[in-house]
N, C-alpha and C positions, 0 to 999 in steps of 0.2 A: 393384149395391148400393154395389161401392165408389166408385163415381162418382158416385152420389149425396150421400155423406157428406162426397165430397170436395170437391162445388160447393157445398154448403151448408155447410162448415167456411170455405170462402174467403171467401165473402159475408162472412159473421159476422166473422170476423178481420179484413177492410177494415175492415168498421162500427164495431165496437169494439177493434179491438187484438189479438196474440198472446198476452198474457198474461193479458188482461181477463176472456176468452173461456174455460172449461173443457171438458172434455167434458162434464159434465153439462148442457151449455146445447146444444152441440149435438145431443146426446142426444136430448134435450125439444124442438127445433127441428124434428128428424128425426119425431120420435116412435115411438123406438128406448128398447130398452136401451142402456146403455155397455157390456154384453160385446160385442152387435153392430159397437159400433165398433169394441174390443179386440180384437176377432174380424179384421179387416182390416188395422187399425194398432197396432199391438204396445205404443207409447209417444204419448205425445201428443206427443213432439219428433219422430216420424215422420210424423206427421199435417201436423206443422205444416212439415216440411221439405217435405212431400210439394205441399201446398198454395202454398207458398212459389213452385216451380219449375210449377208447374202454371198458376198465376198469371203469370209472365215467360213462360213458352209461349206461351199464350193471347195477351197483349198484341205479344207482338212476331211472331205469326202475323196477328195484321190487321193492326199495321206493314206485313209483306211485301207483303199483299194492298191496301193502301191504294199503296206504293211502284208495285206491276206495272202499276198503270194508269194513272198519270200522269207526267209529263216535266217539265212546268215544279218547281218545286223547293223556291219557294216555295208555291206550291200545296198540296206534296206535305206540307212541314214542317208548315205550316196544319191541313191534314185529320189529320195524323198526331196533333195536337195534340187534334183534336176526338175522334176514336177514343180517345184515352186517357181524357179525362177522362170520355168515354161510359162506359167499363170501370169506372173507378174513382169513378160519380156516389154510391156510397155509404158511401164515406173519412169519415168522423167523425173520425177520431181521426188521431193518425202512425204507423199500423202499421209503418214500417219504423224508425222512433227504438225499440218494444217488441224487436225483432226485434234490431236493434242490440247494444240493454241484456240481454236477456233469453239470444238464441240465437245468440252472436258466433260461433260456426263461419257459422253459414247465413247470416249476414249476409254474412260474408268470402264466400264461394263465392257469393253473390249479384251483391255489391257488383264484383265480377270479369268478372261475366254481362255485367253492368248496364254495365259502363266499356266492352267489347271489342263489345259491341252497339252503344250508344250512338255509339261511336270511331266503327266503319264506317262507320253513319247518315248522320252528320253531316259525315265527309270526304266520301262520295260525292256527299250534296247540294251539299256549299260546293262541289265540284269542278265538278260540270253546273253549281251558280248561274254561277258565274267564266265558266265555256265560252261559257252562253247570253248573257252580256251584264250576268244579273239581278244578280250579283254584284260588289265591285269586284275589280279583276285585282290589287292588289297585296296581297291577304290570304295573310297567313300559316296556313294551310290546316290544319295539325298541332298550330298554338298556337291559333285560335280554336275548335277541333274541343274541346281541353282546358277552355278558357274557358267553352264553352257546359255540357261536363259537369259541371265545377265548380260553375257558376251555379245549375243546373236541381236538383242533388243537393242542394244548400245549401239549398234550399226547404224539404226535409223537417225539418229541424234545426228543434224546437219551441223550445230558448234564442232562436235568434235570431227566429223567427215562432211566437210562440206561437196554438196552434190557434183558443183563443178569439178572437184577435183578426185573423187571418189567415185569409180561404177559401183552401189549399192550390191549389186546382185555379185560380181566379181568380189566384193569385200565377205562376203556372206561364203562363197567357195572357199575361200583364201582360210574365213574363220575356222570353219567345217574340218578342212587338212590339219589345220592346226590341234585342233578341241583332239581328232582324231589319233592323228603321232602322239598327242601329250596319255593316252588311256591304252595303247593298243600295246600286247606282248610283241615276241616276237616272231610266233605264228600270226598272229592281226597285224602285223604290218607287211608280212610278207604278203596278204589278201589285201590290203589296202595298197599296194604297191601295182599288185597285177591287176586291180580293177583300175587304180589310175591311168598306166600305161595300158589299156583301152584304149 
């Protein structure tokens, strides 16, 4: 039971928001009572923490399993790229700008998840890019690693991309080509060219 409330409180929360969202919706979504939920998650800030980490699990366990089976790096970033936005094809809104405003503890303990996961990701692949050839050899490895989390987290920021006007996920592709072209030789971009025209 509690797994069920707790995939169907995540859905819901991507779609529309942490705040948006009450338990009466996921209640009615369930087609539960809310002591049923009460009964499991004590506060709706535990639900929504719970959700919150459940959600970063998930995503960054197919990262892994996306990582173990490939080598090239660009390849790897690509697919990793596609896995996420697969995960999150039902983002409406900017759940992590509610999360932010709303639940600044879990944001902070997120935002920490999120930087020290990311960090590793992104050194390991610029490192094999560099090694293989695909990357250039004089990149600064620690500061483009920052660059890119910078870049990517900036996306969420609805002042700067407002959701209206902005597809989140399409803005995230867009970055991804870019972060790419800006690090890649001239053998990496001939591999980056023939994966895109895929």
């Amino acid at each position: 039971m509690k797994s069920k409330i707790l995939n169907k409180a995540s859905e819901l929360f991507l779609q529309f928001g942490f705040k948006s969202v009450t338990m009466d919706d996921i209640a009615r979504e369930l087609g539960m009572s809310k002591k049923t939920i009460y009964s499991h998650y004590a506060t709706k800030l535990k639900l929504v923490e719970e959700c919150v980490f459940y959600m970063f699990d998930k995503i960054n366990n197919g990262m892994c399993s996306v990582c173990s089976g490939l080598n090239n790096p660009i390849q790897e970033i690509l697919q990793i790229d596609s896995f996420v936005r697969q995960q999150l094809k039902g983002m409406k809104t900017s759940p992590e700008y509610q999360l932010q405003k709303y639940y600044p503890r879990i944001f902070k303990s997120l935002s920490v998840k999120k930087f020290e996961t990311v960090r590793d990701f992104i050194n390991d692949n610029l490192t094999r890019g560099v090694d293989q050839g695909l990357y250039r050899a004089d990149l600064d490895i620690a500061l483009i690693s920052r660059f890119y989390i910078n870049g990517i987290m900036g996306l969420s920021n609805p002042s700067l991309y407002p959701p209206e006007k902005y597809d989140i996920q399409q803005m995230k592709s867009a970055f991804l080509e870019y972060h790419l072209r800006a690090i890649v030789t001239e053998k990496g971009l001939k591999t980056l060219l023939k994966i895109i025209n895929k």
